[in-house]
C-alpha positions in Angstrom: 19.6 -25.1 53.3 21.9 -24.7 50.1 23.1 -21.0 49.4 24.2 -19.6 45.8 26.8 -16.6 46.8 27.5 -14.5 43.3 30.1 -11.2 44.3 31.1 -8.5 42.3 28.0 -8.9 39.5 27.7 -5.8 37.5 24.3 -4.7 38.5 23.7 -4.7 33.8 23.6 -8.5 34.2 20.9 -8.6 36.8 17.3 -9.9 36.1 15.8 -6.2 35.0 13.3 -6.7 37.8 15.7 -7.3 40.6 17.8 -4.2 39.3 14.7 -1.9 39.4 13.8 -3.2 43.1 16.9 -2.1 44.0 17.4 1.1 42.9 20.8 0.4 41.5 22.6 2.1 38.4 24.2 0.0 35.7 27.7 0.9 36.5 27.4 -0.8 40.0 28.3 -4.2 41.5 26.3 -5.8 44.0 26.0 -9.4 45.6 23.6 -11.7 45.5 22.5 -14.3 47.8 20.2 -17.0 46.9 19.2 -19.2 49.7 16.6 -22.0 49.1 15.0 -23.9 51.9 14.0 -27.4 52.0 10.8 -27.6 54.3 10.4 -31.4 53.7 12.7 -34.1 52.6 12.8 -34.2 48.9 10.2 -37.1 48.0 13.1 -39.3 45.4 15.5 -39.7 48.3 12.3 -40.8 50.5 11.2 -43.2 47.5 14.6 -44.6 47.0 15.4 -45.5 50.8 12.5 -46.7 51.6 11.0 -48.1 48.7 13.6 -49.4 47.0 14.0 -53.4 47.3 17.7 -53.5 46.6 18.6 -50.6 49.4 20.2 -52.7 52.3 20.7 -56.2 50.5 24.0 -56.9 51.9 23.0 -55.5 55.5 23.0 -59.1 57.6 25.2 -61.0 55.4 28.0 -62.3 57.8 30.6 -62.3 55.7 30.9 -58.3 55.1 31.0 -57.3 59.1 34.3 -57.0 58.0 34.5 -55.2 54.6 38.1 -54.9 53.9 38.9 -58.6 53.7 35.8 -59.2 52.3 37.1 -57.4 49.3 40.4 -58.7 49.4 39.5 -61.9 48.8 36.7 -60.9 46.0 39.6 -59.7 44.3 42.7 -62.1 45.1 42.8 -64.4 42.2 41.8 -67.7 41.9 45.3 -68.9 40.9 48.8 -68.3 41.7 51.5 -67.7 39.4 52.8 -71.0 39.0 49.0 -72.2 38.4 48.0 -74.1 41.8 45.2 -73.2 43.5 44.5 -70.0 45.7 43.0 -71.4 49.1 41.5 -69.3 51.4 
């Protein structure tokens, strides 16, 4: 569920309709909640995971079990300083 929590609104900036349901003179603050409830999973996120080809590429690829030093070396350079040869 998301919620939308507005305090203090001057009951002159409500929707006209909403100010005449509730009874409410212009001079007055009120606040509004707006709750909006998701009864299914929205159908893009559904799409995306599932459908998606490239979702989970890199899943069983042995060499990222461990991610930090899988990066590390994607980012050490391939040289040192003086110009020999980074080895792994």
């Amino acid at each position: 569920m998301s919620m939308l929590v507005i305090e203090h609104l001057k009951a002159s900036d409500l929707p006209p309709e909403w100010a005449k349901r509730l009874q409410v003179r212009p001079g007055q603050t009120v606040t509004v909640h707006i709750e909006m409830e998701f009864s299914e999973p929205a159908k893009e996120a559904l799409s995306f995971t599932t459908d998606d080809p490239a979702f989970g590429i890199w899943r069983d690829y042995h060499e990222t079990t461990d991610v930090a030093a899988f990066v590390r070396r994607l980012r050490a350079p391939r040289y040192q300083r003086d110009g020999s040869h980074n080895e792994d």
